[in-house]
C-alpha positions in Angstrom: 112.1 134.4 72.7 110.1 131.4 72.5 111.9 128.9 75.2 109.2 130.2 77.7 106.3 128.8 75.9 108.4 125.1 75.5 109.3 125.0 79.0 105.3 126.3 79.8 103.8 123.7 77.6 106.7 120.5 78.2 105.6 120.6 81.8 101.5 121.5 81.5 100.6 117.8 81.7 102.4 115.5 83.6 102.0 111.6 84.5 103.8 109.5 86.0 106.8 107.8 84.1 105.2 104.3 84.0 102.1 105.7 82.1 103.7 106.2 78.9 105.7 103.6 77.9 105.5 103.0 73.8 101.8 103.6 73.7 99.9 101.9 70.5 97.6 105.0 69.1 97.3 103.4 65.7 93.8 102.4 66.6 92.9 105.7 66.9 90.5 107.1 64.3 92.3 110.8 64.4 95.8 109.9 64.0 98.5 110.8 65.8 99.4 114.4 63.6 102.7 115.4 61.7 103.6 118.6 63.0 104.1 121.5 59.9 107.5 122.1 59.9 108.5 125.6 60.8 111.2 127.6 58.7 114.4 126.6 59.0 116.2 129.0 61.2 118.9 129.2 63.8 118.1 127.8 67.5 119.3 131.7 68.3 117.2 133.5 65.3 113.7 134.8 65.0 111.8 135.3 61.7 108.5 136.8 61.8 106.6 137.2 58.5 103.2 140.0 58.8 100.8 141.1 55.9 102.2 144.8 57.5 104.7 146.1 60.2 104.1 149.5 61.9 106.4 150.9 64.4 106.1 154.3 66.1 109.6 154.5 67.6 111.5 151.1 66.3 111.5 149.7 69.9 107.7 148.5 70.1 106.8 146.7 67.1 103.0 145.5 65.5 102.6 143.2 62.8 99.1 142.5 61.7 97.4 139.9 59.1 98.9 136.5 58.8 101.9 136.8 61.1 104.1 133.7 61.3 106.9 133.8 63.7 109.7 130.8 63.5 112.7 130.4 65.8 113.8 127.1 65.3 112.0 124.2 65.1 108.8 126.3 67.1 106.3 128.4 65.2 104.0 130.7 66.2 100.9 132.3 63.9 98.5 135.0 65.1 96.2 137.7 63.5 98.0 140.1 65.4 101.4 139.8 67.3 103.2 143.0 69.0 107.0 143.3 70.4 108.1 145.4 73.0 111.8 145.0 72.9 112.6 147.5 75.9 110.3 145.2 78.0 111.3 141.9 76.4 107.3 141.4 76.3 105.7 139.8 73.2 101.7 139.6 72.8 99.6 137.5 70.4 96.3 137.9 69.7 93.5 136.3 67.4 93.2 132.6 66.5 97.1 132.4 67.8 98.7 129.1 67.0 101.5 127.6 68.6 103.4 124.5 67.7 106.6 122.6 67.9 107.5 118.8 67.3 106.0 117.7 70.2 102.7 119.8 70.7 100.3 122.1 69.1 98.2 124.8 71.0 95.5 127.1 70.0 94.7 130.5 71.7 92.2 133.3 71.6 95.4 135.2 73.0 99.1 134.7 74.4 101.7 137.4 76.4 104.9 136.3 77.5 107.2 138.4 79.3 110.8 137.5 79.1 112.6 139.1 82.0 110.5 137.7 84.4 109.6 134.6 83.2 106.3 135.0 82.5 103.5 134.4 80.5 99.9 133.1 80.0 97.6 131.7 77.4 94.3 132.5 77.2 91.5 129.6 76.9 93.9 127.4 75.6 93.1 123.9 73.4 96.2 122.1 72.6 97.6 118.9 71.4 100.3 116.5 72.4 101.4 114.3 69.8 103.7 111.5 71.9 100.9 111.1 73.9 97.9 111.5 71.8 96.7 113.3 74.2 94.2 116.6 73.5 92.4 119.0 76.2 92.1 122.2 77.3 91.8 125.0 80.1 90.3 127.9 81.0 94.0 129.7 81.6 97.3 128.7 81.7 100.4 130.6 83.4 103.6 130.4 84.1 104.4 132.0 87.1 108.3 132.3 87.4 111.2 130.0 86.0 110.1 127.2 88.4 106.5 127.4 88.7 103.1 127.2 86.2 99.4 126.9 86.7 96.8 125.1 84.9 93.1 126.6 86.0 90.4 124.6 84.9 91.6 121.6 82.8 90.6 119.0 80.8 92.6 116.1 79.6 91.9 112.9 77.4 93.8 110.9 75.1 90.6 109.6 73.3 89.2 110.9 69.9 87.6 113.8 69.9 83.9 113.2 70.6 84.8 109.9 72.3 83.6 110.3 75.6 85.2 107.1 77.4 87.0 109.0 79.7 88.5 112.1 80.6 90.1 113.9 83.5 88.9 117.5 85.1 91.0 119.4 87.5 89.8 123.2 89.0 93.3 123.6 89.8 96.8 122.4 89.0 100.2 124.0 89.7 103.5 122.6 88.7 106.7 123.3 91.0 109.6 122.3 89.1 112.2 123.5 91.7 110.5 120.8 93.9 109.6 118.3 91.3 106.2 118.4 92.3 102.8 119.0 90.7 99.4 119.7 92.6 96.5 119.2 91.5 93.1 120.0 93.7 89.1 118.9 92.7 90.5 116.6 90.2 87.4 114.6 88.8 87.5 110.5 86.7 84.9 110.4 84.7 84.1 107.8 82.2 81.4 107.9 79.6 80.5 111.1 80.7 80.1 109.7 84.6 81.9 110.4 87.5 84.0 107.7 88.6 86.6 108.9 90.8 87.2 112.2 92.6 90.2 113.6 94.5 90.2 116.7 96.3 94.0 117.0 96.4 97.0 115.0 95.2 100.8 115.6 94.2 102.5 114.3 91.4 106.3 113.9 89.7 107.2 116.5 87.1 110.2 114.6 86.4 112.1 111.5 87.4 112.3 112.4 91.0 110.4 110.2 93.4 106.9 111.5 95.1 105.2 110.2 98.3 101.2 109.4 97.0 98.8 106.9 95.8 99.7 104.2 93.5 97.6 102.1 91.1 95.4 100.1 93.1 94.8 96.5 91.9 91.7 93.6 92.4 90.9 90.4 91.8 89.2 87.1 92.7 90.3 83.6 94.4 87.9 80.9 95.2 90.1 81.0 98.5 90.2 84.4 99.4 87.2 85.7 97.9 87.4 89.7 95.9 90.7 91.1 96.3 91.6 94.5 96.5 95.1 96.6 97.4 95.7 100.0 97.9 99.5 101.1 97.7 100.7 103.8 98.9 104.2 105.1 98.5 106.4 107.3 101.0 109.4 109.1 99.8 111.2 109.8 103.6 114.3 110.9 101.7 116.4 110.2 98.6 118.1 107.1 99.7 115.5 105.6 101.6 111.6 104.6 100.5 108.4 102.8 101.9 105.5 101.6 100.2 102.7 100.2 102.4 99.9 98.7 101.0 96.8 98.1 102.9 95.3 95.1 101.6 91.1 93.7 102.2 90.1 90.1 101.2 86.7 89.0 101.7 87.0 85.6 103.1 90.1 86.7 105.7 89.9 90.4 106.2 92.2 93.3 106.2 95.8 92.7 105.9 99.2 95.4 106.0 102.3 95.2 104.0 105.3 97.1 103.8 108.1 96.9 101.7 110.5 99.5 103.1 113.7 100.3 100.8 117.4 102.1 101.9 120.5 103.0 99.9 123.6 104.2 100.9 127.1 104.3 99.7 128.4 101.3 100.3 125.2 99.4 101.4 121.6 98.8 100.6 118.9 96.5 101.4 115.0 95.8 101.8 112.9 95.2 104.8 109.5 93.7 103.9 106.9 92.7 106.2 103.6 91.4 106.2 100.6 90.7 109.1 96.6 90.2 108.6 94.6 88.2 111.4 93.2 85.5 109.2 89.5 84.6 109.9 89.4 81.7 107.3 92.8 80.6 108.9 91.8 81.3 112.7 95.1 82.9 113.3 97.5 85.4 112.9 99.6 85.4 110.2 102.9 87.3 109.2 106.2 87.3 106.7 109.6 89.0 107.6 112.3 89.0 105.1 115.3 91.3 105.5 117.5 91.5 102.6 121.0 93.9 102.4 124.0 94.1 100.5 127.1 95.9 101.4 130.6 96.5 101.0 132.2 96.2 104.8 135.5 97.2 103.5 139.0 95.5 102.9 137.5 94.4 99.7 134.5 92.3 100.9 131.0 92.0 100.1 128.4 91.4 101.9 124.9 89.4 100.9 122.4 88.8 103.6 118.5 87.4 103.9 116.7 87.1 106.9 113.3 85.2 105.9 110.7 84.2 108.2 106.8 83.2 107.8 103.9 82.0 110.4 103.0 79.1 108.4 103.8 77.5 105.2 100.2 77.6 103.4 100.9 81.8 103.8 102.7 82.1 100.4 100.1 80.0 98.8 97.2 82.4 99.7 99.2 85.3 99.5 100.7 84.8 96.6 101.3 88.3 95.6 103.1 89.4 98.9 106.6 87.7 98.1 105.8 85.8 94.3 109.6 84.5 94.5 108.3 81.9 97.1 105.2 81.1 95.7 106.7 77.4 94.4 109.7 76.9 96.9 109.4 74.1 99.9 112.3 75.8 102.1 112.6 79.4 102.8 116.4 79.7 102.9 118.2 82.0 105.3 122.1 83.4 105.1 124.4 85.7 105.9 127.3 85.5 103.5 130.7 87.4 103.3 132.5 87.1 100.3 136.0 88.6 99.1 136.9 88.4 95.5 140.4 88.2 94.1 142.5 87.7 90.9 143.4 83.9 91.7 141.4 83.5 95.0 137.6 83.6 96.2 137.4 83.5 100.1 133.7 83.2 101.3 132.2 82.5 104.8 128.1 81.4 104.9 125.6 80.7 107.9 122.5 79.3 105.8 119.8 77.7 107.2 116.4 76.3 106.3 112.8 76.9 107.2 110.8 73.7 105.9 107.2 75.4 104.9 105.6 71.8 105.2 105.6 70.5 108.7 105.0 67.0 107.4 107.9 66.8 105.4 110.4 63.9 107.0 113.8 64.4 108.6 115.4 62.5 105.8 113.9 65.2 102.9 114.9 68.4 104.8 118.0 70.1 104.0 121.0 70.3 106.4 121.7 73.7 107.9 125.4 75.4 107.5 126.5 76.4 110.3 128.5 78.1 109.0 130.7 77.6 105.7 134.2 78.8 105.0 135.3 77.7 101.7 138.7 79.1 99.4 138.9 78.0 96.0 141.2 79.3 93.3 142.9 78.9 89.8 146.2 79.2 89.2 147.1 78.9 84.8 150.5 78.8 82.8 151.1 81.4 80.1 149.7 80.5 78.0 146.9 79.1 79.5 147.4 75.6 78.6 147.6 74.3 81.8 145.3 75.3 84.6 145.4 74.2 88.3 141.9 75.1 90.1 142.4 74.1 94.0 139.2 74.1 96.4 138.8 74.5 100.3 136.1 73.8 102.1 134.9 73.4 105.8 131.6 72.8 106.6 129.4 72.4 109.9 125.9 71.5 109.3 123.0 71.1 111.8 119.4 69.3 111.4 117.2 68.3 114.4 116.5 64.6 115.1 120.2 63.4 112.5 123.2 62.9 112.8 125.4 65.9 112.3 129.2 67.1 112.1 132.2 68.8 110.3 133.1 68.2 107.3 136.5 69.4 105.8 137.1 68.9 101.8 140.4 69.8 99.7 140.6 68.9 95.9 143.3 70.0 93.9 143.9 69.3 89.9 146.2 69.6 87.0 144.3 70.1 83.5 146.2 70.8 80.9 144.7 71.5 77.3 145.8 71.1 73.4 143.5 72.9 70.8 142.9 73.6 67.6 139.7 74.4 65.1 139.9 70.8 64.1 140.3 68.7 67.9 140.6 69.3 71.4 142.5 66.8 74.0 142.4 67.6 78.0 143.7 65.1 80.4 143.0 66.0 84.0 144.6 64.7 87.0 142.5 65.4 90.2 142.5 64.5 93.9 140.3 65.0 96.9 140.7 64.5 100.5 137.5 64.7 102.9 137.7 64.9 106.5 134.4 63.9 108.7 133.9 64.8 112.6 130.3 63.5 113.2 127.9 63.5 116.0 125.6 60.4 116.0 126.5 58.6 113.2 124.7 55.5 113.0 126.1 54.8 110.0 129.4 53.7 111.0 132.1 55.8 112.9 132.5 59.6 114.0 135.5 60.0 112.6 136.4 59.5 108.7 138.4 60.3 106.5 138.7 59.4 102.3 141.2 60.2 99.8 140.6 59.8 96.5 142.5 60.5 93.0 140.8 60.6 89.6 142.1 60.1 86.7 140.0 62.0 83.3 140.9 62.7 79.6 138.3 64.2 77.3 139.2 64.9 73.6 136.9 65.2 70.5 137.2 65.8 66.7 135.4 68.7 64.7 134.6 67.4 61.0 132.5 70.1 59.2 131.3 70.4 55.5 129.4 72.7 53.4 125.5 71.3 52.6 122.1 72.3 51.6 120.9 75.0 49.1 124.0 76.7 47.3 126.3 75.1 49.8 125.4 78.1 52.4 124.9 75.6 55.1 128.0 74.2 57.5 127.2 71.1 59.3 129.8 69.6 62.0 130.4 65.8 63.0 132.1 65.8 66.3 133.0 62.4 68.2 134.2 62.9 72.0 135.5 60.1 73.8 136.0 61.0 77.6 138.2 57.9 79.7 137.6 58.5 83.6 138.8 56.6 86.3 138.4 56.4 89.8 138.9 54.2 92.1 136.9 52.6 94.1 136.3 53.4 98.5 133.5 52.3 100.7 131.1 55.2 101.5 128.1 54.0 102.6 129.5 55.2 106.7 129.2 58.5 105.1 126.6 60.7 106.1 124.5 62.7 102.9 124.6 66.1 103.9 124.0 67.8 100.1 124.8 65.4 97.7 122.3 63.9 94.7 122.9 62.1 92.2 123.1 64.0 89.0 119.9 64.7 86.5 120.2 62.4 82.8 121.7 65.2 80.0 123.8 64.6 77.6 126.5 67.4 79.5 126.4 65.5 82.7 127.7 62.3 80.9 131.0 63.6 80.5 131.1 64.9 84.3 134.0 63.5 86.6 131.7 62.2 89.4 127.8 61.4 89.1 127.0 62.6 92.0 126.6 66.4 93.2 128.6 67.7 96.5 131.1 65.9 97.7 129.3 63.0 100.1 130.2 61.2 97.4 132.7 60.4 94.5 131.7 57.8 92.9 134.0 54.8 91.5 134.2 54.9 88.0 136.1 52.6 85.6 134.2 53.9 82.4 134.5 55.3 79.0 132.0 57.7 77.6 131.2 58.1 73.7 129.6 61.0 72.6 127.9 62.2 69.4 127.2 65.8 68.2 126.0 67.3 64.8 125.3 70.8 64.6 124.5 72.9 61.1 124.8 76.3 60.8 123.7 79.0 58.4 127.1 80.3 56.8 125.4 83.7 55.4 124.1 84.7 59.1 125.6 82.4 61.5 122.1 81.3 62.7 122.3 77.8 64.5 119.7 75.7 62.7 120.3 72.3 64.0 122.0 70.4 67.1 121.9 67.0 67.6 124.1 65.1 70.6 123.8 61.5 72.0 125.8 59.3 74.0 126.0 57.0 76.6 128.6 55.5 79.2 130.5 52.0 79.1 131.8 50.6 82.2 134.2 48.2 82.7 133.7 47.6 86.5 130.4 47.6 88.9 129.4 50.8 90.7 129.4 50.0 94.2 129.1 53.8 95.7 125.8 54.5 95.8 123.5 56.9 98.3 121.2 53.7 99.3 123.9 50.7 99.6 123.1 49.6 96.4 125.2 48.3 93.6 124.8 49.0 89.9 126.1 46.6 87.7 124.7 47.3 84.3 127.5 47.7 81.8 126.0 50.3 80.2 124.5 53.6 81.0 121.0 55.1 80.0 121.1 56.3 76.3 120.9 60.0 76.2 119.8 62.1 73.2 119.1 65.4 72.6 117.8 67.5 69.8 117.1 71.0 68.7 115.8 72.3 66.1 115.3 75.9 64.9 113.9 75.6 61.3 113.4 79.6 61.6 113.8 82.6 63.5 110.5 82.0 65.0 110.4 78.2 66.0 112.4 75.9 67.8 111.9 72.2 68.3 113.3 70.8 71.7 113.7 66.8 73.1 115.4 65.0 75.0 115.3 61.1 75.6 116.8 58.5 78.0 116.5 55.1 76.6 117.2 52.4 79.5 118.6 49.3 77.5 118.1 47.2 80.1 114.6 47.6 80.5 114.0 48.8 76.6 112.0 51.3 78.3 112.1 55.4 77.8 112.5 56.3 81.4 112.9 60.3 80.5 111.3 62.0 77.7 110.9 66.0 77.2 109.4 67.6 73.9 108.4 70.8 73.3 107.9 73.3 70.2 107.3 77.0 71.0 106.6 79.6 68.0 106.2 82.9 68.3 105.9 85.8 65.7 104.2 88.9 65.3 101.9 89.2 68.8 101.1 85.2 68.1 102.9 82.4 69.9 102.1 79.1 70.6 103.7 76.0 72.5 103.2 72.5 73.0 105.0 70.1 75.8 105.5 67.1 77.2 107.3 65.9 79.8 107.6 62.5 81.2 110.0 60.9 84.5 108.7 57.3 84.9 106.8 56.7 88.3 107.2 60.6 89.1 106.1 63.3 86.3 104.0 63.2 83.8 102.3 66.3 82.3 101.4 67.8 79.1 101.6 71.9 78.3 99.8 73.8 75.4 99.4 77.4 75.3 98.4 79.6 73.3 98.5 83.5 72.5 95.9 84.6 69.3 95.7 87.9 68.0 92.4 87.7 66.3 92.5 91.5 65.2 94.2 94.2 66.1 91.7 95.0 69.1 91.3 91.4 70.9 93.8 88.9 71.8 93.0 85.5 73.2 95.4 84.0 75.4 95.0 80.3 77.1 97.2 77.1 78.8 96.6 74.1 79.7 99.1 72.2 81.9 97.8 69.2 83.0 99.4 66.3 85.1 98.6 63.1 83.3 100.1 61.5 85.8 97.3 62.7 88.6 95.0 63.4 85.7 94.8 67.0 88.0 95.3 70.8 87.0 98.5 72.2 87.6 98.1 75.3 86.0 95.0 76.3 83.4 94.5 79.9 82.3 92.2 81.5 79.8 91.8 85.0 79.2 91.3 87.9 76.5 92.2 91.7 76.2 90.7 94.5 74.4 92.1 97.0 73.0 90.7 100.4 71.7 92.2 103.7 71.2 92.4 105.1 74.6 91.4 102.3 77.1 92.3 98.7 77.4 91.0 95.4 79.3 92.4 92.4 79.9 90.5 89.6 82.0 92.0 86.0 82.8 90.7 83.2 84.5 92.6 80.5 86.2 92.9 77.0 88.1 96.0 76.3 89.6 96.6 72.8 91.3 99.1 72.1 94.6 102.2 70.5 93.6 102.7 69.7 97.3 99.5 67.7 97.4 99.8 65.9 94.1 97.3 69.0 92.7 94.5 67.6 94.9 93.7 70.7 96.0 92.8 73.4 93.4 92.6 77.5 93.5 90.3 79.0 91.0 90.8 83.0 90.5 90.0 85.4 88.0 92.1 88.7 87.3 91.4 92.0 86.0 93.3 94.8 84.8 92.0 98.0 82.7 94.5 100.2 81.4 93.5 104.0 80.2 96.3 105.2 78.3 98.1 107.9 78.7 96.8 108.2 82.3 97.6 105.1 84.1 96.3 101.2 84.6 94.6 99.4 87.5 94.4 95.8 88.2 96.4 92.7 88.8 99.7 92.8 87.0 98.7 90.3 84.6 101.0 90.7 82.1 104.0 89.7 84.7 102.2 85.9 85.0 101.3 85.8 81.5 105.3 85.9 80.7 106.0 83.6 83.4 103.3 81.6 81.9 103.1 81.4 77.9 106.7 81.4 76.0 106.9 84.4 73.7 103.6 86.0 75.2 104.3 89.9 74.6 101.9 92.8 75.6 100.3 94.9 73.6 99.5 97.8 75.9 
């Protein structure tokens, strides 16, 4: 009898998804309420409990004074409640409560009748728990099994007599069978003043997607001046979506996106696109980017990205259009077919490169592939003791103003590996043969070919013992010794087309070339030792220490370089690493690379990043000699449980410039929050002579929705273990 009132009052007020997440009400001065539990009945019974039953022919019932009626876990009480069982009707009247887990509702008087799926409240006030949310109406219906109607609402999740905001409709009617709500004269008004009004607008009643208005967001740039975008989304069907969101700056004018979204069986992709006629700029500019996925068939996959912009200072003052470009130099293009298999991987790439900088030289542009066809698989005994990975590859790359060509690769090896908990041994046998057609070579001849075989076998020891209080702690000692050899082949005819020399860890020590790609393989004649220490927490298994260093010995001179030179130190850098985690909450990170040669550190990285209960805080510093040098402190304070401050400052010492300084706040209250952050933000691409200063603003009403920059997204990019509040 009473699954027409939950279905009535589940639907009544309805937001979008997104509005309520795990809202925070605790600061709430009326708490959120524990529902009184009803009798505990059968889903399918009815109790009703009256001060007095009459009946004049048993099928139409009245019960009068203190009439409680339970089915379940919902509860009605009334002065007065009558049953007409022939009609499947049911009227309450007189200070007629209502409640369930989830709401509580209060009503001069209530009919429902069953059979048709009706019924109506009269002058309703009600409650919603989940939502903290309290209002009322003038009437409330429900119309058929699919439909209800709402005359005259209010709506607010504040305390009552808090007047910071609260929503008024005339008119809402929820359509279930469409997944739609209407609302019309729906009036914003905060503190009592109207803010917003909307004549007419449809909503979700569920998790079906609705064409309308979405939050609107603003801000300020010292470039672009105020900010402000309006998105609006389009539903065209189920498997296919656009959002287009006019967008106004002050300094440049008005300016369209469109992000336009598709989905079918076996494909689906994203077309976004973006024009404004610049004033600041004198120009037009645009972004195209075309992304798609698929499944062609015969077991293939498909992965495509069509990128293109007008000019490469457009992600930089747009920031917000595509944010995955915002600190990229290239805008990559490909189209790439791929087909998976048990032993082999089959793929086939066109990728090119737009170069955002004009000014960037030939020399520090990447090659285009045009196209790529590579095959590489893995063939292993059983057991798997011996594995045999084999790679194809066959390259054409392309670049204006360089020398150019084909380049075919084939590397095959044997690896075979002993194990157990206490030492590992892996010998590797390994060769590669390279094949160049070139075009232009001015380094030497068009045609060359290498073949070259190294020779690798990495082992270690595990020692471990039992330390620290009650012997709960396991710390390892493990040596590795890794013997490579390869010998040595002049390279320097050979053209770079994506090959760098590999970045100082302690992981890339026991590598079998130092360079990446396959340009070149570097002659090696070397033995590398290698030092780790790690200590564990036996009762949990927490890591609570790791400590690794090593360094390389040579035995001949390096004479394969990517500039002609020759290294003949005998030794490599000293590498060491160290982490720390002396709780859940902290860990301690370095790295350093000693040069002996020099006695100089030409690589140092330290950071220590806590975080705990809403605070975090992090400190950095990272150093490359003659090319980075920058220090990083942030900062997230809850100072009580209505303000946080959050703040960074990443500074290049080397410059002595901003890269990236924030400092902002949010406030907290019951049913509204605001956050407000301020920025500076230096060009990389300029050594951070040039400098952006904006300021951000987002205000959130809960239980309705927020509007504003996103500001939580770059405050997670931004500060280590930032997490929001609301």
């Amino acid at each position: 009898m009473l699954r027409t009132h939950h279905l009535l009052l589940a639907g009544l007020l309805v937001a979008p998804p997104s509005a309520f997440g795990a809202e925070n009400w605790d600061l709430c001065r009326v708490p959120v309420p524990i529902p009184v539990e009803a009798a505990a009945t059968a889903a399918s019974d009815t109790s009703i409990v009256a001060d007095s039953v009459s009946s004049d022919d048993r099928e139409r019932i009245r019960f009068s004074g203190d009439v409680e009626l339970s089915s379940g876990q919902q509860y009605i009480r009334a002065d007065e409640l009558q049953l007409d069982k022939p009609a499947g009707s049911l009227q309450a009247s007189g200070n007629v409560v209502f409640q369930d887990s989830q709401y509580r509702l209060q009503s001069p008087r209530i009919s429902i009748d069953q059979p048709r799926d009706r019924a109506s409240f009269e002058r309703p006030e009600f409650e919603l728990y989940s939502r903290h949310a309290r209002g009322s109406a003038e009437r409330m219906e429900r119309l058929d099994r699919e439909r209800s109607r709402i005359v005259d609402l209010f709506y607010t999740s504040c305390d009552p007599d808090d007047r910071t905001w609260h929503l008024r409709a005339q008119e809402m009617e929820l359509d279930y069978a469409s997944g739609r709500g209407t609302a019309r004269h729906t009036r914003l008004y905060l503190q009592d003043v109207p803010f917003m009004y909307l004549p007419w607008f449809q909503f979700p009643v569920d998790d079906r997607r609705l064409s309308g208005l979405l939050t609107p967001s603003f801000g300020y740039s010292e470039d672009n001046g105020s900010e402000l975008q309006l998105p609006v989304y389009w539903n065209m069907a189920p498997n296919y979506d656009m959002t287009i969101t006019p967008a106004w700056y002050e300094k440049r004018g008005g300016q369209l996106n469109t992000e336009n979204r598709y989905l079918f069986r076996r494909n689906s992709g994203q077309l976004d696109l973006s024009w404004i006629d610049d004033r600041r700029f004198d120009d037009t500019r645009w972004f195209q980017q075309w992304q798609h996925q698929g499944r062609p068939g015969l077991g293939t996959v498909a992965d495509l990205r069509l990128a293109d912009v007008s000019d490469g200072e457009f992600f930089d003052d747009f920031g917000s259009v595509a944010p995955q470009y915002n600190d990229v130099s290239h805008l990559e293009r490909r189209v790439r077919l791929a087909r998976p298999g048990d032993f082999w991987e089959a793929e086939l790439l066109w990728q090119d490169y737009k170069t955002l900088d004009e000014d960037t030289a030939t020399e520090d542009r990447p090659y285009d592939r045009l196209p790529r066809l590579g095959l590489s698989g893995e063939f292993r005994s059983r057991p798997a003791a011996l594995r045999a990975p084999l790679e194809l590859e066959w390259v054409n790359f392309e670049r204006d103003d360089s020398v150019t060509g084909e380049r075919s690769h084939v590397a095959g090896s044997l690896i075979w590996r002993a194990e157990q908990s206490w030492y590992f041994v892996e010998p590797e046998l390994k060769l590669a043969a390279t094949d160049y057609r070139l075009d232009d070579n001015n380094l030497g001849d068009d045609r060359i070919d290498r073949v070259l075989p190294t020779y690798a076998i990495d082992s270690g020891l595990v020692f471990d013992r039992r330390t620290g209080p009650d012997n709960r702690w396991r710390q390892t000692l493990e040596p590795r010794l890794y013997l490579l050899h390869t010998p040595f082949e002049a390279q320097d005819d050979i053209p770079d087309f994506d090959t760098s020399l590999l970045v100082s860890t302690y992981d890339n020590l026991f590598r079998n070339n130092r360079f990446s790609g396959v340009d070149r393989i570097g002659d090696a004649t070397r033995v590398t030792m290698g030092l780790a220490s790690r200590l564990f927490d036996d009762t949990n298994g927490r890591e609570l220490l790791q400590a690794r260093a090593g360094q390389i010995y040579h035995f001949k001179d390096r004479r394969v370089s990517l500039d002609g030179s020759r290294d003949d130190a005998s030794r490599s850098d000293l590498i060491a690493e160290l982490d720390i985690w002396p709780n859940a909450r902290t860990r301690v990170a370095s790295r350093f690379v000693y040069d002996e040669e020099t006695s100089d550190v030409d690589e140092r990285d330290f950071s220590v990043n806590y975080a705990d209960s809403g605070f975090a805080a992090n400190i950095g510093y990272f150093f490359t000699e003659d090319e980075l040098e920058q220090a990083v402190l942030s900062l997230v304070y809850p100072v009580d449980e209505r303000w946080t401050l959050f703040a960074k400052y990443h500074q290049s010492l080397l410059f002595d410039k901003p890269v990236d300084h924030l400092l902002g706040l949010a406030y907290e209250s019951c049913c509204w929050g605001l956050k407000i952050l301020a920025g500076q933000s230096g060009d990389d691409d300029d050594d951070f002579a040039d400098t952006d200063n904006q300021v951000s603003i987002e205000i959130t009403l809960k239980g309705l929705s927020d509007a504003g920059e996103d500001i939580d997204t770059r405050l997670r990019q931004a500060i280590p273990g930032y997490q929001a509040r609301f």
